[in-house]
PANU-722356 format. One record per residue (C-alpha): x, y, z. Coordinates in steps of 0.2 Angstrom, whole numbers, padded with zeros to 4 digits, always signed. Example, Ala and Ser with C-alpha at 12.3 -4.5 7.8 and 13.67 -1.06 7.14 Angstrom:
<rs>
+0062-0022+0039/+0068-0005+0036/
</rs>
This chain:
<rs>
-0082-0120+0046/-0066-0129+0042/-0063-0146+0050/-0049-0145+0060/-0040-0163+0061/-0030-0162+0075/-0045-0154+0088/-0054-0171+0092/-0036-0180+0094/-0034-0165+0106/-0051-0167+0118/-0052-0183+0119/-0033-0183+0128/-0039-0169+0136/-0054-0179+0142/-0044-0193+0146/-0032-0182+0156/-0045-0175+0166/-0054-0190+0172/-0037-0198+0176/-0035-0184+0187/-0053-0184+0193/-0052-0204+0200/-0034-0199+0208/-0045-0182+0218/-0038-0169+0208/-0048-0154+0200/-0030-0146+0190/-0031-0146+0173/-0014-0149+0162/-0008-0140+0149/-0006-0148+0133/+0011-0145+0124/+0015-0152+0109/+0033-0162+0111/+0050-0164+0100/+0049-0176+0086/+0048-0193+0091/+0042-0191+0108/+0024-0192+0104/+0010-0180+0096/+0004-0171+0111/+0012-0169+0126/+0004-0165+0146/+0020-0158+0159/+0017-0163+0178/+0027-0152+0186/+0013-0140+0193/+0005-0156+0203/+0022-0163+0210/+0018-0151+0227/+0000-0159+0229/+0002-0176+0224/+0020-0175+0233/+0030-0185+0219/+0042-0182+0206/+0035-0175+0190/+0041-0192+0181/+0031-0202+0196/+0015-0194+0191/+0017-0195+0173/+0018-0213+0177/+0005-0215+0187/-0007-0206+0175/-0001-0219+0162/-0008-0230+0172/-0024-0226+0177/-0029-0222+0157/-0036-0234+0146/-0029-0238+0128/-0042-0232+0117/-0041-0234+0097/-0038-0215+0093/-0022-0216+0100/-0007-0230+0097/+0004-0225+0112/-0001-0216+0129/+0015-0218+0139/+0023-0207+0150/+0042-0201+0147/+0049-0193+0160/+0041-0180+0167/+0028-0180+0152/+0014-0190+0147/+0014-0191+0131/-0001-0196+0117/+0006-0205+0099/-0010-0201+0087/-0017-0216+0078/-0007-0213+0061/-0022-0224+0049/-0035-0212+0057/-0024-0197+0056/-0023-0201+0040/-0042-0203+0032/-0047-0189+0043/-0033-0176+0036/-0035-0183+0018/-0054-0182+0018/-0056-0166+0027/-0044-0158+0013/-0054-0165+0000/-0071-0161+0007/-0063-0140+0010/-0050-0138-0004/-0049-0121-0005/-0055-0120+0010/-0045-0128+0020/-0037-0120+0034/-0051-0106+0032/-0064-0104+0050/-0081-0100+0048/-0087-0080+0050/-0087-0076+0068/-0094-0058+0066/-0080-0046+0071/-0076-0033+0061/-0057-0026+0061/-0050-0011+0054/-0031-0016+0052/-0022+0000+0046/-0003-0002+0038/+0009+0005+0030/+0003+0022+0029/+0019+0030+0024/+0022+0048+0021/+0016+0052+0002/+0032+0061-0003/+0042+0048-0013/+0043+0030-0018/+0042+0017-0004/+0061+0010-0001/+0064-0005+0006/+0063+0001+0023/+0048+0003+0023/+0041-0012+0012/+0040-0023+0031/+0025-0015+0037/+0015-0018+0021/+0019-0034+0020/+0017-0039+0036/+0000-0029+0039/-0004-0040+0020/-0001-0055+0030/-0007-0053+0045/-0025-0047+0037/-0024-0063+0025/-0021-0074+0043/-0037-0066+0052/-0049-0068+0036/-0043-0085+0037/-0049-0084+0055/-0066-0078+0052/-0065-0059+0053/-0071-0045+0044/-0054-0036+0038/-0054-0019+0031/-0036-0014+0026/-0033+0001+0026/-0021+0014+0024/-0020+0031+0033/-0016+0045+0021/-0003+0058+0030/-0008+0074+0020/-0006+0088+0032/+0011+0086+0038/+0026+0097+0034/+0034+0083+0024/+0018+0085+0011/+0016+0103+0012/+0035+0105+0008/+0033+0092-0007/+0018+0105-0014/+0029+0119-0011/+0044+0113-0021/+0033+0104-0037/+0023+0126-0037/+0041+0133-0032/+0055+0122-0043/+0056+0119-0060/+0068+0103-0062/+0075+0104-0082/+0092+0114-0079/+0091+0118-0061/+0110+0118-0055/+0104+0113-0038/+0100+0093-0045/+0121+0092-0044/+0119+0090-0026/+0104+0077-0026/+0111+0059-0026/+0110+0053-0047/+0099+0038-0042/+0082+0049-0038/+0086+0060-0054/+0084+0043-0064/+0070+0047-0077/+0054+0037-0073/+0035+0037-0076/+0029+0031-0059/+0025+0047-0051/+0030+0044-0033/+0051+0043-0044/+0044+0057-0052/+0040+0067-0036/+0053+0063-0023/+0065+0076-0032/+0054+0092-0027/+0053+0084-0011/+0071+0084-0008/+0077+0100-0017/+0064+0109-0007/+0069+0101+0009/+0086+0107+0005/+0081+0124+0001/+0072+0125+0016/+0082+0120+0026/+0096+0134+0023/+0085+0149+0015/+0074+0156+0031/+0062+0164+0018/+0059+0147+0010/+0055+0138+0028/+0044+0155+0032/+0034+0150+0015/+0030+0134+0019/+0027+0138+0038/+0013+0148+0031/+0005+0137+0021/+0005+0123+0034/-0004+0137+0044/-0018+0142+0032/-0020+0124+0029/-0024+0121+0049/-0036+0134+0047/-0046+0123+0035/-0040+0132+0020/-0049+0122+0005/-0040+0128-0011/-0025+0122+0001/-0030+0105+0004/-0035+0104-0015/-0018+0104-0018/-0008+0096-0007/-0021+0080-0010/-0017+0081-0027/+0000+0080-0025/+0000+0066-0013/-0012+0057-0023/+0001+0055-0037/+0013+0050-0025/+0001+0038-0020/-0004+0030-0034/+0014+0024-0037/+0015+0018-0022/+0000+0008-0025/+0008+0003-0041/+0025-0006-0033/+0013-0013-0019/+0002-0022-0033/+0016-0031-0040/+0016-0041-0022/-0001-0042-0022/-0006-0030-0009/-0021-0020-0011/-0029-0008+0001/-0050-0008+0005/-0050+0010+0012/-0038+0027+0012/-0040+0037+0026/-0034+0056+0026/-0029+0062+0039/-0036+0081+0032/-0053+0076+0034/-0054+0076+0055/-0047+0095+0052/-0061+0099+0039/-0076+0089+0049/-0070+0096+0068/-0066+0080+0075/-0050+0088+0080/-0057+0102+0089/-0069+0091+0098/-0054+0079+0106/-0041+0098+0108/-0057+0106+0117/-0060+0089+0127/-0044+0088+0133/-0042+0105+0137/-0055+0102+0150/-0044+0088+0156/-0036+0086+0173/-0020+0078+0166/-0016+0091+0154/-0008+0108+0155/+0001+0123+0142/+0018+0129+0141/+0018+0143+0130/+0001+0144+0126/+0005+0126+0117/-0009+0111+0125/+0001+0094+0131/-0003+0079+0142/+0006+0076+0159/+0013+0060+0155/+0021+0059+0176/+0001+0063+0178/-0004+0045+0169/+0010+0036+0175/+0021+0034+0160/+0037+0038+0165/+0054+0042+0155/+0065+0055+0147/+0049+0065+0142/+0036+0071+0152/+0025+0083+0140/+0017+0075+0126/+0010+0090+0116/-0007+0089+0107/-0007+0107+0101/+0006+0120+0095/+0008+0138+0104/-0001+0148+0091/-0015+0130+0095/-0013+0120+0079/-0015+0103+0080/+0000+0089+0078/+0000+0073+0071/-0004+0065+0087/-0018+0075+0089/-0024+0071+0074/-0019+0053+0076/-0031+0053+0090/-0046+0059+0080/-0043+0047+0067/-0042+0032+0081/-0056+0038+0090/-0069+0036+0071/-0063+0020+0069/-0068+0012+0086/-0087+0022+0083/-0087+0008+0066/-0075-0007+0074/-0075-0018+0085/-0057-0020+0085/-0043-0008+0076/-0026-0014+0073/-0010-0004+0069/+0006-0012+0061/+0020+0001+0068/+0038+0003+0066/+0047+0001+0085/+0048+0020+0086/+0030+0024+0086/+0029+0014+0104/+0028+0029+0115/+0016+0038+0102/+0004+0024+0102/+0004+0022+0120/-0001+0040+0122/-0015+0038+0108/-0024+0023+0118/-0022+0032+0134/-0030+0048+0129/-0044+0037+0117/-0047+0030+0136/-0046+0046+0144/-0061+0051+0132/-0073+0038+0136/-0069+0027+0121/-0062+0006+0125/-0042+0008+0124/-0041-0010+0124/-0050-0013+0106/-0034-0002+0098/-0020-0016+0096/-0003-0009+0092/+0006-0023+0083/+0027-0015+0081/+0042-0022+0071/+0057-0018+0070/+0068-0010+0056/+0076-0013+0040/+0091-0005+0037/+0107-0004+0023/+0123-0011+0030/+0128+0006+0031/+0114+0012+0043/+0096+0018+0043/+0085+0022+0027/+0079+0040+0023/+0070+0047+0008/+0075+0064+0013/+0093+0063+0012/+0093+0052-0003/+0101+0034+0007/+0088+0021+0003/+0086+0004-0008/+0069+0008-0017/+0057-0005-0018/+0054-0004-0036/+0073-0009-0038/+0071-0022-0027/+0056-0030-0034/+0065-0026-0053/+0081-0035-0046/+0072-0051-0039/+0060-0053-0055/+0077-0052-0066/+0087-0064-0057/+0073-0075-0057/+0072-0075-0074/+0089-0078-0077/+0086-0096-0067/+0071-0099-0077/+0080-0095-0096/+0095-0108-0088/+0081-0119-0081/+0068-0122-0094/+0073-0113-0109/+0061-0122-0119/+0046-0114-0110/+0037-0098-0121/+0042-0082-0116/+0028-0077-0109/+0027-0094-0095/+0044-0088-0092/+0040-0069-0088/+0026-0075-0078/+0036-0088-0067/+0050-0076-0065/+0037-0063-0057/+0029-0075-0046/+0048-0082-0040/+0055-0066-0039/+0040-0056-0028/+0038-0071-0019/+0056-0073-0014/+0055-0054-0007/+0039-0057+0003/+0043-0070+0007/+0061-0064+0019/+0052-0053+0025/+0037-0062+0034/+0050-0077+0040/+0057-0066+0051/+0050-0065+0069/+0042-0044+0067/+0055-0040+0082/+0069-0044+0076/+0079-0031+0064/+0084-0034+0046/+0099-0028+0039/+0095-0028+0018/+0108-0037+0009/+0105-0042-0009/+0111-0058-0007/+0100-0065+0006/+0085-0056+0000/+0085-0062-0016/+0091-0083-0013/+0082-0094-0022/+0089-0108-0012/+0085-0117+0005/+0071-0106+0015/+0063-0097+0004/+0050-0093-0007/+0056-0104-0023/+0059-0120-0014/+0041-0119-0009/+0032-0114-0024/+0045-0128-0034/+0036-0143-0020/+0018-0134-0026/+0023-0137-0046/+0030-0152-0043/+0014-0159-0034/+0004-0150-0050/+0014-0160-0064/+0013-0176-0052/-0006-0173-0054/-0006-0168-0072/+0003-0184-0078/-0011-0194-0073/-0030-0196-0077/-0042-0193-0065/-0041-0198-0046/-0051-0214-0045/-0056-0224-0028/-0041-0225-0015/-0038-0236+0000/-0029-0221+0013/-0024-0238+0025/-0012-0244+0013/+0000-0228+0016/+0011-0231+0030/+0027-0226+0024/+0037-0214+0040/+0038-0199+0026/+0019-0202+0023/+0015-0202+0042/+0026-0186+0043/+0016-0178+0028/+0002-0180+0036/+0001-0175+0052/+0011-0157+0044/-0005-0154+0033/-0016-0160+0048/-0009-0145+0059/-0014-0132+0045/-0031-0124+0052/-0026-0125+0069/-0009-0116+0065/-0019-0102+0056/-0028-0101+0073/-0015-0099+0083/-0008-0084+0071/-0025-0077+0070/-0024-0076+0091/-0004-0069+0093/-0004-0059+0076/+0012-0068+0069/+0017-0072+0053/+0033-0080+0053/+0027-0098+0060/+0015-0099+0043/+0033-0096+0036/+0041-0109+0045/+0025-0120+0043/+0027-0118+0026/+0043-0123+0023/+0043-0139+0035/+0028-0144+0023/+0038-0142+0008/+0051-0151+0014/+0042-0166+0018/+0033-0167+0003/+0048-0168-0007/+0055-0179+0006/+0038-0191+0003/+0042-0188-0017/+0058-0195-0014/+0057-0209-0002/+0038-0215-0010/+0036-0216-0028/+0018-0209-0034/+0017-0215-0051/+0027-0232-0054/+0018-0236-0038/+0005-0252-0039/-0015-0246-0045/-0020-0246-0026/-0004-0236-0018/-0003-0225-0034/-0021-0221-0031/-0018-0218-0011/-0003-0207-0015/-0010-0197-0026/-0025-0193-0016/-0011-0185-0001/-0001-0178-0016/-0018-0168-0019/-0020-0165-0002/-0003-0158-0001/-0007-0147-0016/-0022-0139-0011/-0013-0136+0008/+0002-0128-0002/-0009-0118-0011/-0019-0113+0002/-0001-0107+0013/+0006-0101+0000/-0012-0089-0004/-0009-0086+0016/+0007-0080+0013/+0001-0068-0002/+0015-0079-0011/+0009-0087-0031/+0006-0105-0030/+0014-0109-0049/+0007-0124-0058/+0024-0125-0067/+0040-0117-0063/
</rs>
């Protein structure tokens, strides 16, 4: 388990809290807050007791005050206004933070197992072209969220749902068996960027996609071919199946490709295909049919939503088609329903548009005797162009690939003007790190909620918030390191410097920042974490000299410059963001 700095400063003003309520006769506890700069390290409101004690909040704070002790793990307990408010002991901060790094490295900021196993499902997009940039939130998001709850303790398994028997897949089979692509006069009306030659497969297959979309979208015969396949398919047709999985396979492995290159990986692919093929889907259509709050229109199953108390513009969610095929959601509900017999949680990073649908899913998992509750819907909101919405059908996207090949170039343009003495291949392998970095990086710094509009030039700044300023404080504190031998005995007492006190207490909130993450399922405070301690490091570089300091300060600062190193890394790894030994 990971030693977590902060906790014992936290219990014992807790403690002390409690019995200073205790001698005054009253059984509340207060909530601890954690105050602006400069108004102490923990903070205790009073406005909830102000109706039983009958005083002003700044009254009881005051009084409190008084009835506590001054003990040696605290430098201040004084009340301020309405607060009472606890000022750390800065020399025991520090030995506890430093030492407690040293002793976890790696590991710092990492809990010990705790048993749960999650499946956290993610981006799961629709196999029938490259990802765009739309689309590139939820993998990294879901990325970041399943590195935060390993770091937690939990047994993650990432995985991705394979959509293989939608429309979208069967019309990408029929167009690559139906379109031959060299010399079709039909590509003149296809946007030039997805005719660009490439040898990932998913650039390779978006055209089929399209083109047949357009064909069947204005020759009935075209939209009856593919009606029929998608009905052969429902009736478990396996020499069907065989080839629409092989098509999606391709798409998916370049998928996989562009997702590598920001160091995502999946542990698991789930097709969706397989709870048609194994009758998991008839179970939960004959289950349902059975069902009190279900009903058909046209021989076509759906649920009553009035009848569950989900009210809106829609009041039939159907599970079935006329001629009593499944849909998506039906499917959706199979899929939900094996995980939770193999989880103990199951997480789903959505898009906003997906709400209703995944509020239906948990419903009817309930109505089925399964927990709702251990399916955890977790939504964002959408990146779009300045011009609208995204859409690999109608050819208006930013793919990722260009994005990714965009960033990586201009970071290495900064590196040829930075250090054009390092060997070409340092300088490649900076400029990828920087330039994937910088892209994950905006992404997860934004609250999941709130939209993004793409534009090139803030994705891609290498300056203020974002991903190169950080990994820049990590080299920095690694040439720091590599400029002297090694770290010998150190006297942590001799650092009291403001900017060291600052440093240290940023490091010490690490592990219980992961925490907290692990418990809402953000990422954008690691961001924010991450920068704040980037900053202050190179605040600390600038205000206390490492190297030309005296033996015994040198020593002391290198020891929190290698704390800080090790707590970069460890953010930055958190982050799924390279931590460069030299930039």
């Amino acid at each position: 388990m990971t030693v977590d700095p902060l906790e014992m400063f936290k219990s014992r003003s807790k403690e002390f809290v409690k019995e200073a309520l205790a001698r005054l006769n009253i059984a509340m506890e207060l909530p601890l807050e954690l105050p602006p700069e400069g108004m102490g390290d923990f903070a205790f409101p009073c406005f909830m007791l102000a109706r039983e004690m009958k005083k002003s909040p700044a009254g009881i704070a005051k009084q409190l005050s008084q009835e506590i002790l001054e003990d040696a793990m605290f430098s201040r307990i004084e009340a301020q206004g309405p607060y009472l408010n606890f000022s750390i002991n800065p020399e025991m901060l520090m030995q506890i933070t430093v030492e407690s790094i040293m002793d976890k490295r790696e590991e710092y900021g990492t809990w010990s197992q705790t048993g749960e196993k999650i499946n956290l499902e993610h981006t799961s997009a629709n196999p029938n072209g490259p990802l765009h940039v739309g689309r590139a939130r939820n993998p990294i998001l879901g990325d970041t969220i399943a590195r935060i709850l390993r770091k937690c303790g939990h047994d993650i398994t990432t995985e991705f749902y394979v959509d293989d028997m939608g429309k979208q897949q069967v019309t990408l089979t029929w167009g690559v068996e139906n379109l031959t692509r060299e010399g079709d006069e039909s590509t003149k009306e296809i946007p030039a960027k997805n005719l660009k030659k490439s040898k990932k497969p998913d650039h390779e297959m978006v055209w089929y996609y399209q083109e047949a979309t357009r064909r069947m979208d204005s020759d009935s015969n075209v939209l009856a071919q593919i009606n029929r396949m998608i009905a052969k398919y429902e009736e478990k047709d396996e020499e069907i199946a065989i080839r629409v999985k092989e098509n999606c396979q391709k798409v998916l492995d370049g998928m996989n490709t562009s997702l590598r290159r920001l160091d995502i990986h999946f542990d698991s692919f789930a097709w969706e295909s397989k709870h048609i093929f194994n009758g998991n889907v008839d179970k939960v259509v004959k289950n349902l049919k059975a069902h009190e709050f279900t009903d058909y229109e046209d021989s076509a199953l759906y649920l009553d939503l009035e009848k569950v108390g989900i009210t809106g513009q829609e009041n039939k969610f159907y599970l079935t088609r006329s001629d009593g095929s499944s849909l998506y959601s039906t499917r959706d509900i199979a899929y939900h329903l094996d995980k939770l017999d193999h989880y103990d949680r199951v997480i789903d990073i959505l898009g906003e548009d997906h709400k209703l649908k995944a509020k239906v899913v948990r419903l009817v998992v309930g109505l089925l005797g399964q927990e709702k509750e251990k399916i955890e819907p977790l939504f964002y909101s959408f990146v779009s162009l300045p011009e609208g919405k995204m859409s690999t059908r109608l050819g208006r996207v930013v793919y990722l690939d260009d994005l990714i090949e965009e960033s990586v170039g201009r970071a290495r343009k900064e590196v040829e003007k930075r250090r054009p003495e390092l060997a070409s291949e340092l300088k490649c392998g900076i400029a990828e790190a920087v330039g994937t970095g910088a892209i994950r990086y905006n992404i997860i710094r934004v609250q999941a909620e709130k939209q993004i509009v793409f534009k090139w030039e803030e994705a891609l700044s290498f300056e203020g918030n974002s991903a190169p300023f950080i990994q820049y404080s990590h080299a920095r504190a690694s040439s720091i390191l590599q400029k002297t031998a090694v770290l010998g005995d150190y006297d942590l007492k001799l650092l009291k410097h403001p900017t060291e006190i600052l440093l240290v207490k940023a490091l010490a909130r690490f592990p219980s920042l992961i925490k907290e993450c692990g418990d809402s399922m953000e990422c954008h405070p690691i961001a924010g974490y991450a920068f704040e301690l980037a900053s202050l490091f190179n605040q600390f570089y600038r205000d206390c000299p490492v190297l030309q300091a005296e033996p015994d300060v040198m020593n002391a600062r290198l020891a929190l410059v290698t704390a800080s190193r090790y707590t970069l890394s460890n953010v930055l790894d958190t982050l799924g963001l390279v931590a460069p030994e030299e930039m």
